[in-house]
C-alpha positions in Angstrom: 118.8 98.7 55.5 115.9 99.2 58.1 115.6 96.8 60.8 111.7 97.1 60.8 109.6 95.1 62.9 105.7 94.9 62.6 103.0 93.2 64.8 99.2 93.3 64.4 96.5 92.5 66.4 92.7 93.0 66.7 91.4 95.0 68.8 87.8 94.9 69.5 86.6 95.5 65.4 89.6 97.2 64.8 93.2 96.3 63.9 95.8 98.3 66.2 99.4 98.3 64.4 102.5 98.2 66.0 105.6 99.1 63.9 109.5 99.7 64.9 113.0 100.4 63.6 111.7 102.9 60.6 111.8 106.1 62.3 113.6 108.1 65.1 116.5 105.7 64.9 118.7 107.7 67.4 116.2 107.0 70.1 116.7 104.7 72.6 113.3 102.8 71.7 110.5 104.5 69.5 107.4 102.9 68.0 104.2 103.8 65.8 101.1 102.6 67.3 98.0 103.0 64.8 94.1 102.1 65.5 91.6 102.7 62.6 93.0 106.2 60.7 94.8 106.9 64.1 98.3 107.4 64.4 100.7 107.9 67.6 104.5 108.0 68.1 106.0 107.2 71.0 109.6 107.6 71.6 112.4 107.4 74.6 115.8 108.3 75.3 117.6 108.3 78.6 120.2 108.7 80.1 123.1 105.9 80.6 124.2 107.0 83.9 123.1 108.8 87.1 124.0 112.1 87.6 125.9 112.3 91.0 124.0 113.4 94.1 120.9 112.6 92.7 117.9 111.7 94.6 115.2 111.5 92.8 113.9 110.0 89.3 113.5 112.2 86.6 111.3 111.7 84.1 110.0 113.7 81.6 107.0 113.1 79.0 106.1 115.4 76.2 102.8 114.9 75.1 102.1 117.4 71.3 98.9 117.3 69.5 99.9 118.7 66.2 97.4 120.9 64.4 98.4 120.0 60.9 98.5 116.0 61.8 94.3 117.1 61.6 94.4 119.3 58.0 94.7 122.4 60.3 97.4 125.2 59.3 97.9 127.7 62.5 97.2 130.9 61.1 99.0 134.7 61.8 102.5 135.7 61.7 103.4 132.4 63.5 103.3 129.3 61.7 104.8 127.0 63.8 102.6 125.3 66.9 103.1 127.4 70.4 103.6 126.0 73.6 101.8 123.3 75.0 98.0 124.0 76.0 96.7 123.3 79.4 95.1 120.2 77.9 98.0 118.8 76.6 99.7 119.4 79.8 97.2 117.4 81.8 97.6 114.6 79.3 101.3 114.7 79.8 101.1 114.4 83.7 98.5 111.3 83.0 100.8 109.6 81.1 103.6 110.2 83.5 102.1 109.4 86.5 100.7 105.8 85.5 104.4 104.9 84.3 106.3 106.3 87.1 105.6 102.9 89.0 106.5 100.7 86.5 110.3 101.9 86.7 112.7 99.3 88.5 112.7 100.7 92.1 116.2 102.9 92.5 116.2 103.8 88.5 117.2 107.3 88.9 118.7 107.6 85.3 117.5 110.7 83.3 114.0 109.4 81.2 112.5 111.9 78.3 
């Protein structure tokens, strides 16, 4: 049913995990990285053409910490997790600025 792919290797004394094709199907590439009892997601979409007239590359990243990922339960009359903190805003421009480069010069499709 699930086209799932899985590929280990060690990484200094621990084992990093890298595992495909079982979640966020719809995306246009998505993979679970985990290291010891740590766990990321990383997906990507973009866009299969250029919109006309545009100049520049645009690329978006969305970096979320998510509270209950760590046992915690944001308390109040809000439940759900608020808009990014600073911190996780600083993390999302040091992922995007490292990756910008690595684009195929003249890729101006739309990257979230």
């Amino acid at each position: 049913m699930f086209n799932v792919t899985t590929k280990s290797m060690q990484w200094g004394e621990e084992t990093l995990t890298l595992e495909t094709g079982k979640i966020a199907r719809q995306a246009d590439g998505s993979v679970i990285a985990t290291l010891g009892e740590t766990s990321v997601m990383a997906n990507v979409t973009f866009a299969r053409q250029q919109k006309p007239g545009q100049d520049f590359f645009p690329l978006t990243v969305h970096y979320q910490e998510k509270y209950y990922a760590a046992g915690k339960v944001p308390g109040g009359f809000f439940k759900r997790e608020a808009r990014p903190t600073e911190k996780e805003t600083l993390t999302a421009r040091l992922i995007d600025r490292p990756i910008r480069p690595l684009f195929v010069p003249g890729f101006k499709n739309e990257v979230l």
